[in-house]
N, CA, C and O atoms as CSV, one atom per row, in Angstrom:
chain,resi,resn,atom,element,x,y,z
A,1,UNK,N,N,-43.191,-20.478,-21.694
A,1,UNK,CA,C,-44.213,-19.480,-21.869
A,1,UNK,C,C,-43.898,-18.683,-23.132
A,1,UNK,O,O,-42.739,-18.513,-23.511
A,2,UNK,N,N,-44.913,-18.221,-23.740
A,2,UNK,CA,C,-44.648,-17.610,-25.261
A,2,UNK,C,C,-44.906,-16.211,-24.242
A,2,UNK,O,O,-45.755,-16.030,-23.369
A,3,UNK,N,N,-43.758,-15.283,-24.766
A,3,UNK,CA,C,-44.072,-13.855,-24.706
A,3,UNK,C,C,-44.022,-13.356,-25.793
A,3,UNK,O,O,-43.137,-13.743,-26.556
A,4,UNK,N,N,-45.258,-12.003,-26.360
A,4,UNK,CA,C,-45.418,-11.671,-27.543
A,4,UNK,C,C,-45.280,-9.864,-27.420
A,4,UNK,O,O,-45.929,-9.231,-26.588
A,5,UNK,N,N,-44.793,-9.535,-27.920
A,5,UNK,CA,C,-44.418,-7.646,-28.253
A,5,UNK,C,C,-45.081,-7.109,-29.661
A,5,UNK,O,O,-45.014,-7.849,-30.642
A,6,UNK,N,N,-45.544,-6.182,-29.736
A,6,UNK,CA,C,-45.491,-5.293,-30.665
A,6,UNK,C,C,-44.456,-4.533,-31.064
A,6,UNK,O,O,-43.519,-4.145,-30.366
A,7,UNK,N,N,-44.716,-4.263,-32.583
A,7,UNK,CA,C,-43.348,-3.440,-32.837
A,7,UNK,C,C,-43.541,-2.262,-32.748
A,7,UNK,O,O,-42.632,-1.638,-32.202
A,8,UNK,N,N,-44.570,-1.586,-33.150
A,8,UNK,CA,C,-44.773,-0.424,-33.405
A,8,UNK,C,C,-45.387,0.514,-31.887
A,8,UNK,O,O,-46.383,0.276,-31.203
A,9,UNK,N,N,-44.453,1.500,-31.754
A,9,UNK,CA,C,-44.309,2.537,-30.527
A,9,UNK,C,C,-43.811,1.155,-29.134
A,9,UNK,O,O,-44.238,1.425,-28.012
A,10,UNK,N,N,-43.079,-0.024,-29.248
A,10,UNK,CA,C,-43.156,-0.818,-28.337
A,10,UNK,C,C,-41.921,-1.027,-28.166
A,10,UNK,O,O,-41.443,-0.821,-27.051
A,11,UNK,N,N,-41.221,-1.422,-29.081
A,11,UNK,CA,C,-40.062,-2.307,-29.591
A,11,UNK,C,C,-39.277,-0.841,-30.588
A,11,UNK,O,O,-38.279,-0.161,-30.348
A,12,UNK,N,N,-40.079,-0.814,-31.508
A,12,UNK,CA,C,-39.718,0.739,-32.102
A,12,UNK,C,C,-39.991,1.628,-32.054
A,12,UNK,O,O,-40.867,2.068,-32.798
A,13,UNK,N,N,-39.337,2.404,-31.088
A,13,UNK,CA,C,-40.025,3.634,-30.576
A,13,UNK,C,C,-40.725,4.184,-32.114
A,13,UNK,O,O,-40.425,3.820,-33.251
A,14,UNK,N,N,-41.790,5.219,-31.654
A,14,UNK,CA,C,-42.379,5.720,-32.440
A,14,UNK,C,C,-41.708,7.706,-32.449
A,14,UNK,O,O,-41.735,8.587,-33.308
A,15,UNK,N,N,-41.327,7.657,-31.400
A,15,UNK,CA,C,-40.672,9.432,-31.055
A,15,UNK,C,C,-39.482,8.840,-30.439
A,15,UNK,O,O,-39.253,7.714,-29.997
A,16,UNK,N,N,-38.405,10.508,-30.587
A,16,UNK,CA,C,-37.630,10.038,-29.970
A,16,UNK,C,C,-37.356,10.521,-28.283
A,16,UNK,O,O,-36.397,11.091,-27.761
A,17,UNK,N,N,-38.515,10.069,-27.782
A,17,UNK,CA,C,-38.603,9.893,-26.279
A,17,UNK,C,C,-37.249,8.749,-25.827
A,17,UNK,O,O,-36.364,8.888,-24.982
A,18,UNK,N,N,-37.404,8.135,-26.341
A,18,UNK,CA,C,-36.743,6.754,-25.515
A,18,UNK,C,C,-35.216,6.724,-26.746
A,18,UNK,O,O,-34.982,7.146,-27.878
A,19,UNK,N,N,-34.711,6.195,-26.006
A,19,UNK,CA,C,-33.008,6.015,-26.331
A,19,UNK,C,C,-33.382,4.482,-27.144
A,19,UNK,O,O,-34.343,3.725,-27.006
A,20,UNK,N,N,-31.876,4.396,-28.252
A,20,UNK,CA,C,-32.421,3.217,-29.162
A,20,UNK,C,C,-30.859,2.409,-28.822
A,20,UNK,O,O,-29.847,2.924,-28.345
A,21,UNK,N,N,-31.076,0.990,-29.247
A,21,UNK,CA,C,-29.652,0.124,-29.566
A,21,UNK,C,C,-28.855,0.655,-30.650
A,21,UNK,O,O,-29.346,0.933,-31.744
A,22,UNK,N,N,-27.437,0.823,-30.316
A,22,UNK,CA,C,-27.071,0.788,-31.525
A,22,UNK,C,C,-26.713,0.323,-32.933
A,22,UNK,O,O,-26.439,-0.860,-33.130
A,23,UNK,N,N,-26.708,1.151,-33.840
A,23,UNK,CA,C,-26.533,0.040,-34.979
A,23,UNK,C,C,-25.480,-0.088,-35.452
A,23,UNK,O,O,-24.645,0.816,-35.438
A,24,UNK,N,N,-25.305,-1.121,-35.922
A,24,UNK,CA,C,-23.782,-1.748,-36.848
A,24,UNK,C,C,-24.227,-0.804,-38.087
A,24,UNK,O,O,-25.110,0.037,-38.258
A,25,UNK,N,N,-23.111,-1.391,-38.921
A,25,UNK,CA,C,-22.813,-0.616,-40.161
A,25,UNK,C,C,-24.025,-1.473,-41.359
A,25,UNK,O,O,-24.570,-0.863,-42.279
A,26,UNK,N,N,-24.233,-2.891,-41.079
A,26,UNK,CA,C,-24.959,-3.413,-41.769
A,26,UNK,C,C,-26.463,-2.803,-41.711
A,26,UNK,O,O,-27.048,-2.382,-42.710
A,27,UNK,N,N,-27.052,-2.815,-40.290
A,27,UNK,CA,C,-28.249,-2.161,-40.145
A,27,UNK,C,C,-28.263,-0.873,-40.482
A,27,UNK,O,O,-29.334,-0.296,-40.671
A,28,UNK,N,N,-27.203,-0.319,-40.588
A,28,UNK,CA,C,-27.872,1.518,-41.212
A,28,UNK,C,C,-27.491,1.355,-42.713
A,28,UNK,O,O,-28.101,2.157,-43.420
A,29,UNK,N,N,-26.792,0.671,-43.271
A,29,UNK,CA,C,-26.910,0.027,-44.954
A,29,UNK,C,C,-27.819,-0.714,-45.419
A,29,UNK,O,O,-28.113,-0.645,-46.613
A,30,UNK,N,N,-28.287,-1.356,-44.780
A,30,UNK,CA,C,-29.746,-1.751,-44.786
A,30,UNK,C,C,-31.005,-1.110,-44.144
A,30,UNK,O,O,-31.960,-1.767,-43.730
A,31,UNK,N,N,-30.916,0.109,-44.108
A,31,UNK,CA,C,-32.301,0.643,-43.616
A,31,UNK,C,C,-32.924,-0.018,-42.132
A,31,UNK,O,O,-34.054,0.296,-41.757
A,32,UNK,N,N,-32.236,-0.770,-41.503
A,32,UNK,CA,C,-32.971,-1.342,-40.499
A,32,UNK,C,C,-33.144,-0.464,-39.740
A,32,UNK,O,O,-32.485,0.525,-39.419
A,33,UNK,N,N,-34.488,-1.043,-39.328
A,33,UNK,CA,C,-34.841,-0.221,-38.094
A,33,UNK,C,C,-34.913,-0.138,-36.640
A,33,UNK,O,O,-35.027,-1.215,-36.054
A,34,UNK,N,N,-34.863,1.098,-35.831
A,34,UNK,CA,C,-34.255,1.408,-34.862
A,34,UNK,C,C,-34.994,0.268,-33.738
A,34,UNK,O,O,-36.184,-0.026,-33.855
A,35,UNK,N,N,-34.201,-0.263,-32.751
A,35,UNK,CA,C,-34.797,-0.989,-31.752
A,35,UNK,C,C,-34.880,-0.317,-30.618
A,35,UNK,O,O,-33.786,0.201,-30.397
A,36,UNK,N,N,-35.891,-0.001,-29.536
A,36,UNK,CA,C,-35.497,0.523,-28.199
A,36,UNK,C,C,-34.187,-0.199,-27.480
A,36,UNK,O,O,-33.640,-1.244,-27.833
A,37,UNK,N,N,-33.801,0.782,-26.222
A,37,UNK,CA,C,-32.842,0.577,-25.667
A,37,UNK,C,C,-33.138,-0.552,-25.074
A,37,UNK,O,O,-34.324,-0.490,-24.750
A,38,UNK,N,N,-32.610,-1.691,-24.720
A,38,UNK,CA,C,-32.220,-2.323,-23.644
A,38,UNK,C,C,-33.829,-4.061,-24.584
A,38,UNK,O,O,-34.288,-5.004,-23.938
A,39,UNK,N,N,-33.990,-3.883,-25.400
A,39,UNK,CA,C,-33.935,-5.010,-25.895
A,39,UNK,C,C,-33.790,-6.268,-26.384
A,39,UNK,O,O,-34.477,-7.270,-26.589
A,40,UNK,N,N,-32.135,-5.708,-26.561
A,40,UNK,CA,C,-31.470,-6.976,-26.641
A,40,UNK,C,C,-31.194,-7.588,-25.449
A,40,UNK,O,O,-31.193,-8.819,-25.431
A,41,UNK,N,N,-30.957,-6.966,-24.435
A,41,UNK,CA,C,-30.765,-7.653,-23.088
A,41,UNK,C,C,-32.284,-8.190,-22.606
A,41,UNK,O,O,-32.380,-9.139,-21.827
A,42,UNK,N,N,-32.991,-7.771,-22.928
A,42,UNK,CA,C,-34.376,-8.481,-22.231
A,42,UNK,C,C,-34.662,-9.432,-23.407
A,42,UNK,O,O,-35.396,-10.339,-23.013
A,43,UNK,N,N,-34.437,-9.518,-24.341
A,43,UNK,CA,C,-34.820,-11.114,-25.191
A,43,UNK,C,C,-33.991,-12.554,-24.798
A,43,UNK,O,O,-34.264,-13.744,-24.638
A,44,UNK,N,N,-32.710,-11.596,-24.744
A,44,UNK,CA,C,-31.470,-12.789,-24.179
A,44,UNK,C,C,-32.261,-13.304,-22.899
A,44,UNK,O,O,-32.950,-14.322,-22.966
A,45,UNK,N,N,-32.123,-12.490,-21.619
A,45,UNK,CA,C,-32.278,-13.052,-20.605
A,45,UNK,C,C,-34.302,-14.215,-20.652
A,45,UNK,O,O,-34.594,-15.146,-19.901
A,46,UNK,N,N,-35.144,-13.647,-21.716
A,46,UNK,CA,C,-36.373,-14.189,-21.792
A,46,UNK,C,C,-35.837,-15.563,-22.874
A,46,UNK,O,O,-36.631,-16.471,-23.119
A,47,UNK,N,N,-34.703,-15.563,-23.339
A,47,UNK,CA,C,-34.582,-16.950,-23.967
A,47,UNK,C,C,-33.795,-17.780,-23.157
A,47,UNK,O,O,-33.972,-18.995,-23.250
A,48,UNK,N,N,-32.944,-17.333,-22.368
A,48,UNK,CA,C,-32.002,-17.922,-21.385
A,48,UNK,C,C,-33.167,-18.667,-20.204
A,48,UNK,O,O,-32.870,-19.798,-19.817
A,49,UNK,N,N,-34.025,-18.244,-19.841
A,49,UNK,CA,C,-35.047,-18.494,-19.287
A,49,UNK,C,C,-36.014,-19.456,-19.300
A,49,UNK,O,O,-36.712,-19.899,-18.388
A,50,UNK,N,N,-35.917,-19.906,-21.295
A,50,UNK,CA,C,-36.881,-20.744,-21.932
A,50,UNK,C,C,-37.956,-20.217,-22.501
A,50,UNK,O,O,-38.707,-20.946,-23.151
A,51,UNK,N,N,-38.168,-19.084,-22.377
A,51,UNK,CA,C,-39.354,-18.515,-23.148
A,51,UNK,C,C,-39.250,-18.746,-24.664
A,51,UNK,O,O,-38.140,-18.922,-25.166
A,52,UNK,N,N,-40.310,-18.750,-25.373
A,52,UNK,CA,C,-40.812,-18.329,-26.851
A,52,UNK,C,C,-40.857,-16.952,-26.745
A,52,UNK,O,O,-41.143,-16.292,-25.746
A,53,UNK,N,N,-40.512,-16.514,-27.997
A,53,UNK,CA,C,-40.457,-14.874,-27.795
A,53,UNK,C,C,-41.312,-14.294,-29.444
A,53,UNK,O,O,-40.503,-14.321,-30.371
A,54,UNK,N,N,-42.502,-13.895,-29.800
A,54,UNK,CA,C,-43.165,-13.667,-30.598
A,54,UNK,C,C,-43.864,-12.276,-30.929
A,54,UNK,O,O,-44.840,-11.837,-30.321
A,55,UNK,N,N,-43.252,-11.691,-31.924
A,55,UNK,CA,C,-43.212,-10.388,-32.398
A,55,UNK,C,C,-45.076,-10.457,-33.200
A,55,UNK,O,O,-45.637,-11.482,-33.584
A,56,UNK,N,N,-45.543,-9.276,-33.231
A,56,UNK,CA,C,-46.897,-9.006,-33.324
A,56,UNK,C,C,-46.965,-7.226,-34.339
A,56,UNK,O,O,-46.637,-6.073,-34.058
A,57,UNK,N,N,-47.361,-7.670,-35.128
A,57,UNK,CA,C,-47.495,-6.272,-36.063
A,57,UNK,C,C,-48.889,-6.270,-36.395
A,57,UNK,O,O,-49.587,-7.276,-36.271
A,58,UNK,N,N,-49.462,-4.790,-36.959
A,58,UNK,CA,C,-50.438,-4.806,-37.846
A,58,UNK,C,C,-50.026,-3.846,-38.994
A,58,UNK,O,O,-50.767,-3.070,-39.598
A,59,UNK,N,N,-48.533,-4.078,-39.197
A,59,UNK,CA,C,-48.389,-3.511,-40.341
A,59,UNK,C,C,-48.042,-4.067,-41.263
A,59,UNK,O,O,-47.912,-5.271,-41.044
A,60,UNK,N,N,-47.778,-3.717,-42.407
A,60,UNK,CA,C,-47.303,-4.270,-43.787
A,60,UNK,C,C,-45.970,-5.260,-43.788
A,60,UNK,O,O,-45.856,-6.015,-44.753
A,61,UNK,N,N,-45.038,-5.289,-42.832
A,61,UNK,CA,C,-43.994,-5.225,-43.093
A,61,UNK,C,C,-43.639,-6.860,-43.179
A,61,UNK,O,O,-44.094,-7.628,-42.332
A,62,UNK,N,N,-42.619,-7.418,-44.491
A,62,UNK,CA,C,-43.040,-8.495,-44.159
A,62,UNK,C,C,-41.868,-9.334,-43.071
A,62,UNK,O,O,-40.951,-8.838,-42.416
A,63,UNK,N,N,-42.289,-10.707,-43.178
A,63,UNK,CA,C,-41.981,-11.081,-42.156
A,63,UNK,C,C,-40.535,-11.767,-41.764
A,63,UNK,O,O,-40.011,-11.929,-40.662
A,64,UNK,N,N,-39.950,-12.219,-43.520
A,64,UNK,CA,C,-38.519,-12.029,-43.671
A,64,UNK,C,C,-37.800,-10.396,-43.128
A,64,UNK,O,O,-36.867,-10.505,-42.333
A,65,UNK,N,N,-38.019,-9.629,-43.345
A,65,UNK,CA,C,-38.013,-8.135,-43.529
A,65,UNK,C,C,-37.707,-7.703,-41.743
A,65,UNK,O,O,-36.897,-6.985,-41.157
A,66,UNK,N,N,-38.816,-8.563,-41.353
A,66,UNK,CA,C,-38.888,-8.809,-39.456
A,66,UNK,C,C,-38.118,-9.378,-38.972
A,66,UNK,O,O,-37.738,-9.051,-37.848
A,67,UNK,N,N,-37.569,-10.492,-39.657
A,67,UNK,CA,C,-36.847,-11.569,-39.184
A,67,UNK,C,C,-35.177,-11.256,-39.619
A,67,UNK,O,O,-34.198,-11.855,-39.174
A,68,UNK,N,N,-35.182,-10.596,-40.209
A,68,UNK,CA,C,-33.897,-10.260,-40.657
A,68,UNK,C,C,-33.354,-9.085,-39.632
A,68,UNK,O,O,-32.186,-9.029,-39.247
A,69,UNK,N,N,-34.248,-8.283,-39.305
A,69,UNK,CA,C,-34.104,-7.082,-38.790
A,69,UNK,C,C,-33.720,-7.539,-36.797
A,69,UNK,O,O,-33.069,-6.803,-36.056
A,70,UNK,N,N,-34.196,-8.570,-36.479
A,70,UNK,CA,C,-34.238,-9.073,-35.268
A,70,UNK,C,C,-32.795,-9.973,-35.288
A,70,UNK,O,O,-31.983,-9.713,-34.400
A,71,UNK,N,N,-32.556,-10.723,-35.994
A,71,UNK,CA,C,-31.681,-11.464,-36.369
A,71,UNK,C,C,-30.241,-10.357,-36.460
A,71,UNK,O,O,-29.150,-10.825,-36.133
A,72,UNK,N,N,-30.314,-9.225,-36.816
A,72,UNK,CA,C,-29.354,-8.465,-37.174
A,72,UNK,C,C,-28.206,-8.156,-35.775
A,72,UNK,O,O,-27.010,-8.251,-35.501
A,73,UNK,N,N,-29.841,-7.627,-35.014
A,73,UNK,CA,C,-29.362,-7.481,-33.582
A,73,UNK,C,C,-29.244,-8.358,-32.688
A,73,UNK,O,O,-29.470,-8.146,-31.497
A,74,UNK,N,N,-28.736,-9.850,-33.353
A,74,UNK,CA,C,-28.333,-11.171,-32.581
A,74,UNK,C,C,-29.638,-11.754,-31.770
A,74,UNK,O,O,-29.527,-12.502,-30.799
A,75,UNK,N,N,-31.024,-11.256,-32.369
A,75,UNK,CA,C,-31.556,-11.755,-31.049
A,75,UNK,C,C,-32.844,-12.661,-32.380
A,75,UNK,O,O,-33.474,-12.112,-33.284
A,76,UNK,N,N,-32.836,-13.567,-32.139
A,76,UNK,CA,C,-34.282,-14.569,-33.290
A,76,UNK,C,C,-35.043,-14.595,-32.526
A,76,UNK,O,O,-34.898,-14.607,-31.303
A,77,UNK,N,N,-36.346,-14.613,-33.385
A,77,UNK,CA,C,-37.719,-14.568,-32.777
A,77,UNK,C,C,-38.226,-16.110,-33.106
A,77,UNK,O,O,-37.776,-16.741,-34.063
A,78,UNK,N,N,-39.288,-16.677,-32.133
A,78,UNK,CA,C,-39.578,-17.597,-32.346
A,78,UNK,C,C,-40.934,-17.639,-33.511
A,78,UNK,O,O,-41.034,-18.557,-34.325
A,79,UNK,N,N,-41.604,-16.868,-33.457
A,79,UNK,CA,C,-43.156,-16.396,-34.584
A,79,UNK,C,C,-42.803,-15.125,-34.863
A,79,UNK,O,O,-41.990,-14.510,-34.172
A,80,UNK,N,N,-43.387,-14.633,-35.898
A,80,UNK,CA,C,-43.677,-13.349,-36.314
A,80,UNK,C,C,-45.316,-13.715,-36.809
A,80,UNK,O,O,-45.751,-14.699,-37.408
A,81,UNK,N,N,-46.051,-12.414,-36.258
A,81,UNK,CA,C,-47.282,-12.144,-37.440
A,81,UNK,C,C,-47.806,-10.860,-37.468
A,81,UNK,O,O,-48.086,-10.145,-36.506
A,82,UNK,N,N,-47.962,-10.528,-39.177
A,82,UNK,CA,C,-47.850,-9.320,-39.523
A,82,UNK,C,C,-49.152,-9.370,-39.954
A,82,UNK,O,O,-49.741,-10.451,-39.955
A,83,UNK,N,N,-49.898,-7.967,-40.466
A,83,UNK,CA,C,-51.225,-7.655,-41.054
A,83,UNK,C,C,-51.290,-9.078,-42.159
A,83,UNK,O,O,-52.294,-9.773,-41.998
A,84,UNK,N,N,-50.551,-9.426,-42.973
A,84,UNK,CA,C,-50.589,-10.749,-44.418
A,84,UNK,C,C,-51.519,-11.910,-43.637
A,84,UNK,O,O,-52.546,-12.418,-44.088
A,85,UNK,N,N,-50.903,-12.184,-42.385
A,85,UNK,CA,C,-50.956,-13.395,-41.433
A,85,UNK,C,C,-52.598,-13.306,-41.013
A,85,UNK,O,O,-53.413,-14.167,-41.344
A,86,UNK,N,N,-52.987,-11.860,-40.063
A,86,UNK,CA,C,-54.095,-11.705,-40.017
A,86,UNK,C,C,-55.598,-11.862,-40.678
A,86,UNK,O,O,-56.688,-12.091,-40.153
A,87,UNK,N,N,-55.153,-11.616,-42.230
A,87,UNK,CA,C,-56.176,-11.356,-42.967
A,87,UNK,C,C,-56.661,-12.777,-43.586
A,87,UNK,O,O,-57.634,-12.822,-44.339
């Protein structure tokens, strides 16, 4: 089964209501951005599972940029598509 998330207020919080993963030294030298809490454990267990796991934006951001940022926090996405993809 493909499961698909948004990033924005979903994945990255938008306030800081919700508690985030922490970051390594690479992700705050690289500007990466903050992931909600408990993410990485719900991608693992949705790939351990067999799922496709497919990130969903309508923003600018591109999709190396996405993929790097997911990748950072050990977890790869199977698709990304950003506003570029849409249009």
């Amino acid at each position: 089964m493909t499961i698909s998330f948004d990033l924005d207020d979903t994945l990255i919080p938008g306030t800081k209501l919700f508690e985030t993963e922490k970051r390594n030294i690479f992700q705050t030298l690289t500007g990466q951005e903050k992931i909600r809490l408990g993410t990485i454990a719900l991608f693992k267990e949705l790939r351990t599972r067999g799922h496709t796991i497919c990130i969903y934006t309508t923003s600018l951001r591109s999709i190396a940029g996405i993929k790097l940022m997911f990748y950072s926090y050990g977890i790869p996405v199977d698709k990304i598509i950003n506003q570029q993809n849409i249009i």
